[in-house]
NUBALUM-446223 format. One record per residue (C-alpha): residue number from 1; x, z, y; residue in one letter. Coordinates in nm, 2 decimals, padded with zeros to 4 digits. Last residue first. Example, Ala and Ser with C-alpha at 12.3 -4.5 7.8 and 13.67 -1.06 7.14 Angstrom:
<nodes>
pos: 2 X: 01.37 Z: 00.71 Y: -00.11 code: S
pos: 1 X: 01.23 Z: 00.78 Y: -00.45 code: A
</nodes>
This chain:
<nodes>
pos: 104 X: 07.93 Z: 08.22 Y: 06.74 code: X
pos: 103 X: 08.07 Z: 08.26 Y: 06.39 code: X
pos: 102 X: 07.83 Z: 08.54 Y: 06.24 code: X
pos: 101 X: 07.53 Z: 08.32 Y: 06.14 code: X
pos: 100 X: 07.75 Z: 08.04 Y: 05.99 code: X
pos: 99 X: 07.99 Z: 08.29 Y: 05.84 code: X
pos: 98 X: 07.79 Z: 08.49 Y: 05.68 code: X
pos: 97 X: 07.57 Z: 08.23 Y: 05.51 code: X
pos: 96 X: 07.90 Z: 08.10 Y: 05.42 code: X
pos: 95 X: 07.95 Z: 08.38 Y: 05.23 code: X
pos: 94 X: 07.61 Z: 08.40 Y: 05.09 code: X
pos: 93 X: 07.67 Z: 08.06 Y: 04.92 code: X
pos: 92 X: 07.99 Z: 08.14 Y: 04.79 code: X
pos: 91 X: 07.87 Z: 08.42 Y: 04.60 code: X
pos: 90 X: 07.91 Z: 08.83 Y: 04.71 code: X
pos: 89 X: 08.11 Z: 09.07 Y: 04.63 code: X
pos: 88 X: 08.13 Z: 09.40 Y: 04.84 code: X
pos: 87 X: 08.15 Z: 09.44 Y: 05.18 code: X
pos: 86 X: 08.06 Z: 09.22 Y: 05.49 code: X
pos: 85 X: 08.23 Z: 09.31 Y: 05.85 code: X
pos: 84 X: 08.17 Z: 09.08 Y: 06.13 code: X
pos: 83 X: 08.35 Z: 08.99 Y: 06.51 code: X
pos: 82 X: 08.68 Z: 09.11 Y: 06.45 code: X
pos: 81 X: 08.82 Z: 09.03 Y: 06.80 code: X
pos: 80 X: 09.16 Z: 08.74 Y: 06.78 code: X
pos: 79 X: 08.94 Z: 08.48 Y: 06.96 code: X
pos: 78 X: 08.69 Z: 08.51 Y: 06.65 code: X
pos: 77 X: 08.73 Z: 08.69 Y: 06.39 code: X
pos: 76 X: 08.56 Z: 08.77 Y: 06.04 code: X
pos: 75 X: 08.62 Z: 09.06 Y: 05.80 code: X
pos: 74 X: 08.55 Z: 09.02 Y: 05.45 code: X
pos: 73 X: 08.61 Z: 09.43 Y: 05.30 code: X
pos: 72 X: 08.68 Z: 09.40 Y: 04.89 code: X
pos: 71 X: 08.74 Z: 09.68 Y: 04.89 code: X
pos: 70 X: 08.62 Z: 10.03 Y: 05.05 code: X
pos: 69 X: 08.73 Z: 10.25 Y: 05.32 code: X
pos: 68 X: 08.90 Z: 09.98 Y: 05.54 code: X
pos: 67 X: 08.88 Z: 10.13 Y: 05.93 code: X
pos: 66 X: 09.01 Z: 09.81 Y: 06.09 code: X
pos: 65 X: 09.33 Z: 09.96 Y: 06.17 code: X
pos: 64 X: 09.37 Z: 10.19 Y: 05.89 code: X
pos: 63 X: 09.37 Z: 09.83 Y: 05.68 code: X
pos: 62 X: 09.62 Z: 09.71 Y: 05.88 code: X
pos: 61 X: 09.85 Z: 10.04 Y: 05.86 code: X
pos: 60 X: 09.81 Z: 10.02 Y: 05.47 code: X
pos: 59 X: 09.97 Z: 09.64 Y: 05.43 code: X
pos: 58 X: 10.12 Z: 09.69 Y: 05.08 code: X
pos: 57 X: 09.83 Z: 09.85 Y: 04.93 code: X
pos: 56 X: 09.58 Z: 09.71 Y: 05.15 code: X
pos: 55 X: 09.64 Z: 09.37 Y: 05.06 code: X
pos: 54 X: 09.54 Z: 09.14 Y: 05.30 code: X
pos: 53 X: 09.39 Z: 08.77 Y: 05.26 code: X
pos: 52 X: 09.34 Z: 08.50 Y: 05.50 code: X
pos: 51 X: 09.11 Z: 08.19 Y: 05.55 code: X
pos: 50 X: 09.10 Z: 08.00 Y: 05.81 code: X
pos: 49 X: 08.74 Z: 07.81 Y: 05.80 code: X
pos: 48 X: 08.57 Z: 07.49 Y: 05.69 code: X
pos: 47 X: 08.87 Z: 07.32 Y: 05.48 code: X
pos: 46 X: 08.65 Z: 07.28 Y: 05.16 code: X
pos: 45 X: 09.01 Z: 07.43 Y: 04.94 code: X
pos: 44 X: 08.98 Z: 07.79 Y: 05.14 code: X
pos: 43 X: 08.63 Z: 07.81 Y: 05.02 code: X
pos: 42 X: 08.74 Z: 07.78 Y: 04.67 code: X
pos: 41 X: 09.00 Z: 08.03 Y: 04.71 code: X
pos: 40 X: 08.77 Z: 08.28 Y: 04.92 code: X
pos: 39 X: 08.52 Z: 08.28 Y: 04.58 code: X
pos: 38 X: 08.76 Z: 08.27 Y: 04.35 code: X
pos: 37 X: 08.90 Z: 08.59 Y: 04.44 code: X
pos: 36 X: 08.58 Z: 08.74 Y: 04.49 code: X
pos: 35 X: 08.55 Z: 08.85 Y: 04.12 code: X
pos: 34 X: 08.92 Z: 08.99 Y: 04.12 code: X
pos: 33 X: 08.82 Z: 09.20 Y: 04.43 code: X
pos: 32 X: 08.52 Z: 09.32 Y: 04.29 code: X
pos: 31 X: 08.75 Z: 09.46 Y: 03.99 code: X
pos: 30 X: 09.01 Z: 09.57 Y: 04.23 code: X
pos: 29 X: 09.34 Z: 09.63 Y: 04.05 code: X
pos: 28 X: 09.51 Z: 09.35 Y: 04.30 code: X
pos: 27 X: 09.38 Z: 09.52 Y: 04.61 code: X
pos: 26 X: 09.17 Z: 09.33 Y: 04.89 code: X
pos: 25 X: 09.10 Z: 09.29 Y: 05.23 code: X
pos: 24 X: 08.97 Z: 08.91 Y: 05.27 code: X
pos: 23 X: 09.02 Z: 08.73 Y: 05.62 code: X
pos: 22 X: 08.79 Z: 08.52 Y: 05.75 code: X
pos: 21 X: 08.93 Z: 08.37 Y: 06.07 code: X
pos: 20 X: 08.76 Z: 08.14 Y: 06.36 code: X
pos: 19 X: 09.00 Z: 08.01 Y: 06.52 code: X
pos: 18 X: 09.14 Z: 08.09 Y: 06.88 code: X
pos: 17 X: 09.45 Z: 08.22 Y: 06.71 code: X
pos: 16 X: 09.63 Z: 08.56 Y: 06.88 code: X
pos: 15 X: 09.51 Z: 08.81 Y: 06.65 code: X
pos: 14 X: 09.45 Z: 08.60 Y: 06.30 code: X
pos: 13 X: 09.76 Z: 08.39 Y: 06.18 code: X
pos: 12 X: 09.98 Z: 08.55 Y: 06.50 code: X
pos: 11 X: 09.90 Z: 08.91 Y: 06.45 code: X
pos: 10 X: 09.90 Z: 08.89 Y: 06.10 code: X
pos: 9 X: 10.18 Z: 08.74 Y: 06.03 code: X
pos: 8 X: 10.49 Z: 09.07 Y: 06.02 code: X
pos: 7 X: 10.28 Z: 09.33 Y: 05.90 code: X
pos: 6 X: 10.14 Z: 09.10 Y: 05.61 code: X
pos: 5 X: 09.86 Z: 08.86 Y: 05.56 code: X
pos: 4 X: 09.87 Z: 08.56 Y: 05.26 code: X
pos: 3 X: 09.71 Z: 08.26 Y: 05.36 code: X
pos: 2 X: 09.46 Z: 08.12 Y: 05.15 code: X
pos: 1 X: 09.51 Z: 07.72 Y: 05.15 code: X
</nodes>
């Protein structure tokens, strides 16, 4: 399950969790975005990681907060710090690549 971020959750689904996070800044007229959506939905249905999604359109003091200049942006925390940023599209495999290299 992808959970949707807002002003109101995210500081309890990814700032004050001791699990490891991904969370997905996206917008809904983002071509890369719209390629990567299957991507975090399919690793959201293995279970392996939280995963999370913001929209920077509705949610534009978040994505001030962590500095979001381009979409999509796959930031991942740990202990409620952002611990890695990745940009762009990428496949499945090379996002779990990410995560297992970043999650320690």
């Amino acid at each position: 399950m992808v959970i949707e971020l807002n002003e109101q959750n995210f500081e309890q689904e990814v700032l004050n969790t001791k699990d490891l996070v991904l969370v997905d800044f996206y917008a809904i007229w983002c071509g890369p975005c719209k390629m990567m959506h299957p991507v975090i939905e399919n690793l959201a249905n293995d279970n392996i990681i939280k995963v999370c999604k913001c929209d920077v359109d509705k949610n534009r003091s978040i994505a001030m907060r962590y500095s979001i200049s381009s979409i999509p942006t796959l930031i991942l925390f740990k202990d409620g710090q952002d611990k890695a940023v990745a940009h762009g599209y990428m496949p499945k495999e090379q996002l779990i690549k990410f995560i297992e290299e970043n999650k320690g």
